[in-house]
C-alpha positions in Angstrom: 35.6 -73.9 66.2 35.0 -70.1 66.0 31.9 -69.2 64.0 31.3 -65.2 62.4 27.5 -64.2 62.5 26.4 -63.1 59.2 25.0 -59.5 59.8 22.4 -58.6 56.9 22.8 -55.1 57.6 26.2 -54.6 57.6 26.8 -56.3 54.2 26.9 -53.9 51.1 24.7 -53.9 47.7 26.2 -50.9 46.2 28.5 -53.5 43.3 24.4 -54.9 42.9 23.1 -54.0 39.3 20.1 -51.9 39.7 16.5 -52.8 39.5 14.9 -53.3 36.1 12.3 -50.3 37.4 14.9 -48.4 38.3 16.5 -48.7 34.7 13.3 -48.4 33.1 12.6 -45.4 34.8 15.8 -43.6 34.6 15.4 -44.0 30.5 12.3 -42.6 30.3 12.8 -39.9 31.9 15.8 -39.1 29.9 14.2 -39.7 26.7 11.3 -37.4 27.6 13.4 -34.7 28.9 14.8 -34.8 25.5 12.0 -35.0 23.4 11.0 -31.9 24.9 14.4 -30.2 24.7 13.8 -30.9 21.1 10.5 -29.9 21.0 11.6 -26.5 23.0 14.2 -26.5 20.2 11.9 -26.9 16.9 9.7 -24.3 18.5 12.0 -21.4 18.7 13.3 -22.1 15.7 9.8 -21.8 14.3 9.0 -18.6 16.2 12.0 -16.8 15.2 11.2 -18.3 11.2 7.9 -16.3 11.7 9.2 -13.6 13.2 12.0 -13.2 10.0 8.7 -13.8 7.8 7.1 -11.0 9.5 9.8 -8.8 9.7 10.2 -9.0 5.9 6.2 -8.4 4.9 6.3 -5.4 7.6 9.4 -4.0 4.7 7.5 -4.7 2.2 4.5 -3.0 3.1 5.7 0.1 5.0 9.3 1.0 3.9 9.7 4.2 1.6 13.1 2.8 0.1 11.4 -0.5 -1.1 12.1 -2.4 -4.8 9.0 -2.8 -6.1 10.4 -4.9 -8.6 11.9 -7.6 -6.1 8.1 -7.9 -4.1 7.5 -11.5 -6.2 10.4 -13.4 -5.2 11.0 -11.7 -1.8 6.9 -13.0 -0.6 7.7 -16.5 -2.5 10.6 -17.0 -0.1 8.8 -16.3 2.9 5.7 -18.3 2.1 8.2 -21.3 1.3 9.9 -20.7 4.8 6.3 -21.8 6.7 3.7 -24.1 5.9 1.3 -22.7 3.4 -1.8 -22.5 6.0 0.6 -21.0 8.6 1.9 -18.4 5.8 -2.1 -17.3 4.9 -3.1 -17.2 8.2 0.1 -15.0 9.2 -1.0 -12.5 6.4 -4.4 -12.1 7.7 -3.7 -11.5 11.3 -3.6 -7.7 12.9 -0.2 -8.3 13.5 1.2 -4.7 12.0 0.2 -1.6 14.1 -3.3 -3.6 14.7 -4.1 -4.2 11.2 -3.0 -6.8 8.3 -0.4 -6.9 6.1 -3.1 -6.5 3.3 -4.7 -3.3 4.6 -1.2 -1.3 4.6 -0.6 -2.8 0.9 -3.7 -0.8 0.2 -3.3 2.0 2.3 0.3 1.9 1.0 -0.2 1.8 -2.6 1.4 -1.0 -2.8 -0.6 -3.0 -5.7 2.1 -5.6 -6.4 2.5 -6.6 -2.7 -1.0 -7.0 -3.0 -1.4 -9.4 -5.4 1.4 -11.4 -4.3 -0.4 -11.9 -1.1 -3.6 -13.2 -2.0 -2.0 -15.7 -4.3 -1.3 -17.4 -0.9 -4.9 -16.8 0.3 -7.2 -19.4 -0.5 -9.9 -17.7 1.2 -10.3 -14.7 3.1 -11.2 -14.8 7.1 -13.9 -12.6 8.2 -11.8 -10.2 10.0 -9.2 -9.8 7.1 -12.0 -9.2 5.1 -13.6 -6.6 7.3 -10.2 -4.7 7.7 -9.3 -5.0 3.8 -12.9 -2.9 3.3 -11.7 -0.7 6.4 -8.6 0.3 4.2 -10.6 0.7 0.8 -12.5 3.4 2.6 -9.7 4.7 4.0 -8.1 5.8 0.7 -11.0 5.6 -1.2 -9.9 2.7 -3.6 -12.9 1.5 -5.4 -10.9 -0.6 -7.4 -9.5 -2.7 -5.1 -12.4 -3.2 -3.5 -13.8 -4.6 -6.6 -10.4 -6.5 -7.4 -10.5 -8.5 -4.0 -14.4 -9.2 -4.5 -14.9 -7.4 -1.3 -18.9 -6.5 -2.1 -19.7 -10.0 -2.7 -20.4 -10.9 0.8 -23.0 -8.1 1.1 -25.6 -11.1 -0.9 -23.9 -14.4 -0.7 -26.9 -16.2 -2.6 -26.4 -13.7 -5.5 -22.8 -14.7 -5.8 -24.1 -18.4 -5.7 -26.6 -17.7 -8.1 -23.8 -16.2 -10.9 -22.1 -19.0 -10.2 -24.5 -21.1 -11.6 -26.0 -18.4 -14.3 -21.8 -18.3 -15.2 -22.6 -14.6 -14.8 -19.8 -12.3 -14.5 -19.2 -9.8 -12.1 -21.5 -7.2 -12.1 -19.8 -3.9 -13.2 -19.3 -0.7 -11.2 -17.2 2.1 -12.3 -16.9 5.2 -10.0 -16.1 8.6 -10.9 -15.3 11.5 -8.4 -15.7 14.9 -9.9 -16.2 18.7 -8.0 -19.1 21.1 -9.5 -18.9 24.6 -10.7 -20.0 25.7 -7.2 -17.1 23.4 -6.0 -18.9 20.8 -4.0 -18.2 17.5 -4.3 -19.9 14.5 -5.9 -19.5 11.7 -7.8 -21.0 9.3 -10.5 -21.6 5.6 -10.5 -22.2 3.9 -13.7 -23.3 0.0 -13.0 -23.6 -2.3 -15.4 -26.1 -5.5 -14.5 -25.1 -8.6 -16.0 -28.7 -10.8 -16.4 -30.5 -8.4 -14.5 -33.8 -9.5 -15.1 -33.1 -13.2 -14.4 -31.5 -12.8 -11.1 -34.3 -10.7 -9.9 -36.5 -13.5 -10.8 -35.1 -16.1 -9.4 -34.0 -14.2 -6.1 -36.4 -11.3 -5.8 -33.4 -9.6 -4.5 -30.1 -8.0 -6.0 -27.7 -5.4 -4.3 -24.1 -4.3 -4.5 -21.9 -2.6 -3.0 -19.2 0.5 -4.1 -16.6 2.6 -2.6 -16.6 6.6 -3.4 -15.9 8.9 -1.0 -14.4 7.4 1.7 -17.7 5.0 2.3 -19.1 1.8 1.1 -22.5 2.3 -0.4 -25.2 -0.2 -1.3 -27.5 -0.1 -4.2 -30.3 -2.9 -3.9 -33.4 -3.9 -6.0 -35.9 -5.8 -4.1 -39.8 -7.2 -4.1 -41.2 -4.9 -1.3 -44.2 -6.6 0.9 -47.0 -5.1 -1.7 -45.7 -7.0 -4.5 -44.0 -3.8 -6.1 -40.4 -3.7 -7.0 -38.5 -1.1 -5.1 -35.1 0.4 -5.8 -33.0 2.1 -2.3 -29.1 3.2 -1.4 -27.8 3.3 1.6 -24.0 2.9 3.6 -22.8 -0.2 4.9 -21.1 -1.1 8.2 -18.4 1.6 9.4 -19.6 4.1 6.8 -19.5 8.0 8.1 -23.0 9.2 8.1 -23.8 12.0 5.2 -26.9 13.9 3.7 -28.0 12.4 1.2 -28.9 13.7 -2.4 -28.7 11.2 -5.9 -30.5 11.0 -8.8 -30.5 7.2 -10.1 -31.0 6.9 -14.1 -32.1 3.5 -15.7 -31.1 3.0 -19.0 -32.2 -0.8 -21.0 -28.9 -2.3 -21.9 -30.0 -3.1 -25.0 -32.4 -1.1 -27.9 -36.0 -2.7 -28.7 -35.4 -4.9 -32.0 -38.5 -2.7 -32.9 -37.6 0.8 -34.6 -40.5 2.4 -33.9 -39.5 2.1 -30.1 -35.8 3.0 -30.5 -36.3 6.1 -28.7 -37.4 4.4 -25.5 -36.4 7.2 -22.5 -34.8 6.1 -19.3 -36.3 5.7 -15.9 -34.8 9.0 -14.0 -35.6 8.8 -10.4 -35.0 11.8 -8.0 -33.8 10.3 -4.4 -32.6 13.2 -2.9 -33.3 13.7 1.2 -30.5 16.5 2.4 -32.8 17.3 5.3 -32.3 13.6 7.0 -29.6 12.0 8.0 -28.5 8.7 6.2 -26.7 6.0 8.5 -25.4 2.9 8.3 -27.2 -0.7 9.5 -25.5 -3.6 11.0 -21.7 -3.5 12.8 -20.2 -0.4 12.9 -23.3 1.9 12.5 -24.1 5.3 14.4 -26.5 4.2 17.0 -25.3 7.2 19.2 -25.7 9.5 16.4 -28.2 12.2 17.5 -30.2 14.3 14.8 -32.9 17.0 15.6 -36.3 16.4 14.4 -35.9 18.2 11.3 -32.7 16.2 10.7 -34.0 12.5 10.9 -32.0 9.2 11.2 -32.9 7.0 8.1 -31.3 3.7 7.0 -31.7 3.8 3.3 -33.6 6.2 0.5 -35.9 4.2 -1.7 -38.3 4.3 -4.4 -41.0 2.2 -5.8 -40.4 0.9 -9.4 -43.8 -1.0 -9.6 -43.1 -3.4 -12.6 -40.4 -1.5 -14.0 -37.7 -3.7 -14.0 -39.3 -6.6 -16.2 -40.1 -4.6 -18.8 -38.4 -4.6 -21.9 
């Protein structure tokens, strides 16, 4: 009887189902190659989203042919087009000619773009804070600066410490005005809200202003002798300058006494045009040489003894 030899290797497997491995692996690489072709998808999306946000904030900001009067509903329809902590943080990033959206609304003019936008900030960053006093200076807008509590940070535990007084802000109004010889100066007029508690408490209160083109800094402080002391000087990124003031303390209120009624001020003459006033901290005029006749100082002051806890 003729017999056939079964040869193993010439048989075919190809109409054998394949391995479970093999289908196990073919599916997950399919599913992960689309997960991330979705993925790839949701991304771009979300960049170009941005990119339309930004796009619309840089009009708003920049663009001479603007409607002011459509700035509310044009900023709520891009912060509901990204998260809200995407939106704030898209605000406050250098991402227009190096600088925020923020500082251009101020260097702008552009008030109501403003305060759209920081209804969407819950908190300023460090660096959007920094550039928003950058631009203040820039155009000189003491206001704004006050607006956007952009001083506070200059004594945090002050701030604290009206928080739990429920003391108002402090006020500061600034007035810019040319002399009859037809040099400039300018006027502050401050009003201290608790001023004599705070400086107990604390030892220490300071604020800052804007006025011509600088930030300046008025603080009261217990000096190492015990003595109270009163000094101005220029924050961070301030242009140095000559300086020459005359500070003028005035009690808020009149003595319940009559006799007293006619109490006189405190005028104190802190005038030092022959030095050179700089700023401390980031930003200041290390390099900046002066003669020796022309000396580098940080800050005019003047002893007040006990001045500011009397009546």
């Amino acid at each position: 009887m003729a017999t056939k030899a079964f040869d193993a290797s010439a048989s075919s497997v190809s109409g054998l189902p394949p391995s479970y491995d093999a289908i196990h692996t073919s599916v997950s690489t399919d599913s992960v190659q689309c997960k991330r072709s979705v993925f790839s998808f949701l991304q771009t999306k979300q960049k170009r989203r941005r990119a339309s946000v930004l796009s619309r904030i840089h009009e708003i900001v920049s663009s001479p042919d603007f409607t002011l009067s459509s700035v509310a509903s044009i900023v709520k329809s891009c912060a509901a087009a990204l998260p809200a902590a995407e939106f704030s943080n898209l605000l406050q990033k250098p991402n227009i000619e190096d600088h925020t959206a923020l500082y251009w609304a101020i260097v702008n003019n552009r008030r109501e773009a403003l305060l759209e936008f920081t209804k969407f900030i819950p908190k300023f960053s460090p660096a959007c804070s920094s550039d928003l006093r950058l631009a203040c200076m820039t155009v000189n807008d003491h206001d704004s600066f006050m607006l956007l509590n952009l001083g506070d940070n200059v004594n945090p535990k002050d701030r604290s410490l009206r928080r739990m007084l429920g003391c108002q802000q402090d006020e500061i109004q600034v007035q810019c005005e040319r002399d009859s010889a037809g040099e400039n100066y300018f006027s502050v007029r401050f009003v201290f809200r608790m001023f004599q508690k705070r400086l107990r408490i604390s030892q220490r209160l300071e604020v800052e202003f804007v006025a011509r083109g600088r930030i300046w800094v008025l603080r009261f402080y217990m000096g190492q002798n015990g003595m109270w002391r009163v000094e101005y000087g220029l924050s961070g990124h301030s242009l140095p300058v000559h300086p020459s003031a005359e500070l003028t303390i005035w009690a808020h209120n009149s003595p319940p006494d009559s006799s007293c009624a006619t109490q006189k001020p405190l005028i104190l003459s802190m005038r030092r045009p022959w030095e050179t006033l700089v700023p401390e901290g980031p930003g200041s005029f290390s390099r900046y040489t002066a003669t020796e006749r022309d000396r580098k100082i940080a800050a005019v002051l003047c002893q007040l003894d006990d001045w500011p806890m009397d009546e």
